[in-house]
Every structure is written in C-alpha cells, then in structure tokens.
C-alpha positions as CSV (number, residue, x, y, z in Angstrom):
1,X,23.5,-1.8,-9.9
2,X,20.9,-4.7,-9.7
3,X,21.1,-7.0,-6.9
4,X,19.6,-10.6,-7.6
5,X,18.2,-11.8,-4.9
6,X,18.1,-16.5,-4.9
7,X,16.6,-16.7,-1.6
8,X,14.3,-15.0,0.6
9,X,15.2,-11.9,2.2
10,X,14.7,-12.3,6.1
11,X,15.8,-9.9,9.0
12,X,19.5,-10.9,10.2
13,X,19.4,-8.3,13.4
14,X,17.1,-10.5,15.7
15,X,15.7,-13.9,15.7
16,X,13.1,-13.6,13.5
17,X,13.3,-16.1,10.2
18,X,10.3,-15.0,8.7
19,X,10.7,-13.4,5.2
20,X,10.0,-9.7,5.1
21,X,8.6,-9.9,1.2
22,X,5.8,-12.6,2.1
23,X,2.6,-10.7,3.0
24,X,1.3,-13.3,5.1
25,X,4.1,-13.4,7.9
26,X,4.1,-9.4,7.7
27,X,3.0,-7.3,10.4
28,X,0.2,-5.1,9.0
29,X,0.2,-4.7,5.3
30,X,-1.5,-6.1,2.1
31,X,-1.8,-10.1,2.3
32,X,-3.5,-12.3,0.2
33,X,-5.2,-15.8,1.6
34,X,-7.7,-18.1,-0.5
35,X,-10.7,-18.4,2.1
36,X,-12.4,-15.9,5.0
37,X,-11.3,-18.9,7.2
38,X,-7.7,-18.2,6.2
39,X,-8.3,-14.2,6.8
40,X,-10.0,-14.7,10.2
41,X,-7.1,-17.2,10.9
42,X,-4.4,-14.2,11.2
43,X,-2.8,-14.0,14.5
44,X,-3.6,-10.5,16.4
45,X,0.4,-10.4,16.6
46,X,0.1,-9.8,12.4
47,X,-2.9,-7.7,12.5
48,X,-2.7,-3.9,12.2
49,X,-5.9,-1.5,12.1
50,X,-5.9,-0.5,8.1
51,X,-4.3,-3.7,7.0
52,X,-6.0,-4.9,3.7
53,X,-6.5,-9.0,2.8
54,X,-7.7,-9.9,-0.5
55,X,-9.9,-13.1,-0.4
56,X,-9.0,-15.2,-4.0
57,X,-12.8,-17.4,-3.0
58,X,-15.0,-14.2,-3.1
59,X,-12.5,-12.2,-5.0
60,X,-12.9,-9.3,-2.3
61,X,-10.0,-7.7,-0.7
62,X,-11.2,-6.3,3.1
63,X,-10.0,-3.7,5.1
64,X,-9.3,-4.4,9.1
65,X,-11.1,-1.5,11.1
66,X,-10.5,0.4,14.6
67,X,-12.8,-1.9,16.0
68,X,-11.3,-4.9,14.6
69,X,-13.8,-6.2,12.2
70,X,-13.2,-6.7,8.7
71,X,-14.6,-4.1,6.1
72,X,-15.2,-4.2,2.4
73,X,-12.3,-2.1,0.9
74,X,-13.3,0.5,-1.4
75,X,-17.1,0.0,-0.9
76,X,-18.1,1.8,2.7
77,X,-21.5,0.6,2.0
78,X,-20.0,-2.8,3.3
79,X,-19.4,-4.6,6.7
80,X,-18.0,-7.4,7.7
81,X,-19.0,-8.9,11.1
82,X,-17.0,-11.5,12.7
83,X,-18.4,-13.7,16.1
84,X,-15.5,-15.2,17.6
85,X,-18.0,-17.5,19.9
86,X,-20.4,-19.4,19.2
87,X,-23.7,-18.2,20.0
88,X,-27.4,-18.9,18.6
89,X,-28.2,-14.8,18.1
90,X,-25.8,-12.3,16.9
91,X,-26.5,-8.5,17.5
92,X,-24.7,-6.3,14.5
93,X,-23.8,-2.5,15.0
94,X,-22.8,-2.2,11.3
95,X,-23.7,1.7,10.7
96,X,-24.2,1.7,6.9
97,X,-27.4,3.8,7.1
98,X,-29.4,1.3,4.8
99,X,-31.1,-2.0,5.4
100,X,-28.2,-4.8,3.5
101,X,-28.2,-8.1,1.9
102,X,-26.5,-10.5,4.4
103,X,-24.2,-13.3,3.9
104,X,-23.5,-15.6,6.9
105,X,-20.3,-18.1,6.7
106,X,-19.6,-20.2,9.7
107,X,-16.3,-21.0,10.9
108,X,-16.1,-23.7,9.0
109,X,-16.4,-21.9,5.7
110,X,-20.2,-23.0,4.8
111,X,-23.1,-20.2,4.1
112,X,-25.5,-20.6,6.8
113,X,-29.6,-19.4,7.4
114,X,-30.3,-17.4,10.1
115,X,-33.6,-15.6,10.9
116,X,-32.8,-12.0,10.1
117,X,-34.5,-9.0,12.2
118,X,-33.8,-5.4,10.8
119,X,-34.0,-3.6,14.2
120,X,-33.0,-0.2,12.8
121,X,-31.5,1.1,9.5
122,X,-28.0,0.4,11.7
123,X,-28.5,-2.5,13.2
124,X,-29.6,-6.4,12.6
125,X,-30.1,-9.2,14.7
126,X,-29.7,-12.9,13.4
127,X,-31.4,-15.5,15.3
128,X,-30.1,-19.6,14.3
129,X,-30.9,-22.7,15.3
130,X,-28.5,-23.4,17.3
131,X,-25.3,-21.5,18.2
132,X,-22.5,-20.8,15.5
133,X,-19.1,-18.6,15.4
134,X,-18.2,-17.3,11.8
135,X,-18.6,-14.0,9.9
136,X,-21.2,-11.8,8.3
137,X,-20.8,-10.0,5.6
138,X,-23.3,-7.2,4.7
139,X,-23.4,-5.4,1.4
C-alpha cells in the first residue's frame, strides 16, 4: 500500500531534525551542490571516504578518496587537489602516471595562474604570486 509522504521524513529516535532524503545533510552518500566552493564547504562530520558530489558549475560529479581529496568519478586519470591554507607554492602527489592539464580555483571560486613545474610524471609543483587556499583539479 502506497504511503504519501507531505513533509519531510526526519529521524524521530534522537534529536536530530535533519531530513534523511536531502543529500546534503546526509552522512556519506551522493549530494549535489552548485559550486567546488559549496563541495569543499561540507563539514568532516558529513564526509565519508567514497562519498560522491556532483558539481551542477562544471557538471562533474567527484569522488572523496582515503586521503581526503576529491577525485574525478569515473575518470581515474583525474585528481582533485584541495589546500586548505593559504600558501604561495603547493606541492601535488597526484599519481596519475602522466603529465595533466591543470585547473586552479581559489577559495573564492575564481580560476587562478600559477607557475607550473612538472617535477615527475607524479608529481607538480605550483608556484603564485602570493599565497592562495583553493583546489586543483588535474585531468
């Protein structure tokens, strides 16, 4: 027998009024948020290693990994890098076995120029002007 449902469906056996069907106050899970500003934004108190985020602004959903960066889901030839401080050179361990195009946002969501050094076929260094936080996304 159906069951219509006119309000959101929370958890009655604690205090927590969240609503269990919205991905973005889920623990883990599939979310969806408009900008990498909005995925970076998720508390570590939501954040499971797996959990998957599409992004509607570069229609790319990414994948959290066991080191806590995000990854291009579906595509292993991708890495996302995110610095949480703000520094002027950024060291990346990204492992993809190939030298990648890089994309660098800052934290507040505009596509910055950095000199980039390919150190090895796994790892790049970006050098700015001045010291940033934000995220780098490698394809």
């Amino acid at each position: 027998m159906p069951v219509r449902v006119t309000d959101y469906i929370s958890t009655t056996a604690s205090s927590d009024t969240y609503a269990t069907h919205k991905s973005v106050l889920g623990h883990g899970g599939h979310h969806e948020v408009e900008t990498i500003n909005e995925r970076n934004a998720i508390t570590v108190e939501r954040k499971n290693i797996g959990m998957k985020v599409f992004v509607a602004a570069d229609a790319t959903t990414y994948e959290l990994d066991s080191n806590l960066n995000w990854i291009i889901f579906g595509n292993k030839s991708g890495y996302t890098h995110t610095q949480h401080s703000a520094q002027t050179v950024w060291e990346i361990d990204h492992y993809m076995g190939t030298y990648p195009s890089v994309v660098v946002v800052d934290s507040v969501g505009e596509q910055v120029m950095g000199d980039i050094i390919f150190n090895t076929i796994n790892r790049i260094t970006i050098t700015f002007s001045s010291a940033i936080s934000g995220t780098a996304v490698l394809t």
